[in-house]
N, C-alpha and C positions, 0 to 999 in steps of 0.2 A: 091873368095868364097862367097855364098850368107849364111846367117842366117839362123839358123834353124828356122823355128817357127812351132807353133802347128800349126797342123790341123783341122778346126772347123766342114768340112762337112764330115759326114760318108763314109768310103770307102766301095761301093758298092760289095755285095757278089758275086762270079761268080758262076751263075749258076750252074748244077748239075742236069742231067737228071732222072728225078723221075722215081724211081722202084714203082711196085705198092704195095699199102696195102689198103686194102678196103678202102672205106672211107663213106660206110652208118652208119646210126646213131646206135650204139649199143642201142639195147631195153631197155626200161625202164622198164620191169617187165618180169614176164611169161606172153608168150601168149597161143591162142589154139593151137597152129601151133610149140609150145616149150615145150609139155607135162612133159618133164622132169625138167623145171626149171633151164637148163643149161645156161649158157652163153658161148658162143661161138667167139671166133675171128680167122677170117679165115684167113692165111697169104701166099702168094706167091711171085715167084721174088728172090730179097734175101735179105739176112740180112747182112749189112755192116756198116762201119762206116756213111756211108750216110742216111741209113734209121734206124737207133736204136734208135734215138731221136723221131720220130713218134712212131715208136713202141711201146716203153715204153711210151709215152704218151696216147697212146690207149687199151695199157693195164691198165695201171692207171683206166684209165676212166672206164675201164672194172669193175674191180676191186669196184667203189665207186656203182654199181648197182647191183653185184654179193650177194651182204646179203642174207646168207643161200643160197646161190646156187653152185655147181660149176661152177670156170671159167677152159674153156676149150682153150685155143692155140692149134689152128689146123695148124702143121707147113710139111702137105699133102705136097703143091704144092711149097714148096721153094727150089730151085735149089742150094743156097749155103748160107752157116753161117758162119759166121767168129768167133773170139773167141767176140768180141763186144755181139755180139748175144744171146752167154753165157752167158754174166754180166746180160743181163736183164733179160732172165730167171729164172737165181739164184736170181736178186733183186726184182721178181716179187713174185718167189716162195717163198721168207722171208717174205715181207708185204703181202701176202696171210697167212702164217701159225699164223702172228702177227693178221691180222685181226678173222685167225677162219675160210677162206674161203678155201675148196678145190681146188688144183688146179691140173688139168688132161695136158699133153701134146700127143698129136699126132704127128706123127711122122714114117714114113716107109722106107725112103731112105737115102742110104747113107750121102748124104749131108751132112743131119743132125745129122745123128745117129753115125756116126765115129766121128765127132769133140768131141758129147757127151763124146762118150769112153775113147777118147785119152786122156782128160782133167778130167775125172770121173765127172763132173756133171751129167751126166747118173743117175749114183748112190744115186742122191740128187732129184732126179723128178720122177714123174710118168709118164712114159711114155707107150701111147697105139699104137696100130697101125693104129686103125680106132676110128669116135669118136664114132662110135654105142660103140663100146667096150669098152669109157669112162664109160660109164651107166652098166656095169656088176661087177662093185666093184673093187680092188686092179689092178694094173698093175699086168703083169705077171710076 
């Protein structure tokens, strides 16, 4: 039998093929080009245990430029949500009511909009269909 000993060099990660989430720089202010003062983050792919840690990191970020704006999650083109998904939502949607800042969800296809149901965080978000229809006041 040999000795245990520690370990000194880091056990290297194994890889994990990147799903995409944007990855340009969120705005620093309003532009001409964002009449409404939205903020916007667009998300496609899906949301899993692999990608929630970017996510909510880029909502975060969202989040610290958002003062007096809405932020808006555009979750149009994501093909699937896990309940992970969820958490960041509901943790985004908390530190948004804690800071004061609106926060709009998009959202039209199943994907997303069944897990909402099944779990009632539906019931805790605003959710729009389109974001044009973020900008016309209350969800429906």
């Amino acid at each position: 039998m040999f000795p245990a000993e520690p370990r000194t060099e880091p056990i290297p990660a194994t890889p994990v093929p990147a799903r995409h989430i944007p990855d340009d720089p969120l705005p620093a202010g309003p532009s001409p080009s964002d009449p409404t003062g939205e903020i916007v983050v667009t998300v496609d792919g899906e949301i899993d245990g692999c990608t929630t840690s970017e996510l909510l990191a880029r909502l975060i970020d969202a989040l610290h430029v958002a003062a007096g704006r809405t932020l808006v999650v555009d979750l149009s083109e994501v093909r699937f949500m896990g309940a992970c998904g969820i958490t960041v939502l509901l943790t985004i949607r908390a530190d948004a009511l804690a800071l004061g800042i609106p926060l709009a969800v998009v959202a039209d296809q199943r994907a997303v909009l069944r897990p909402l149901q099944v779990t009632a965080a539906g019931h805790e978000l605003a959710i729009h269909p389109t974001v044009a229809a973020t900008r016309g006041g209350p969800a429906p």
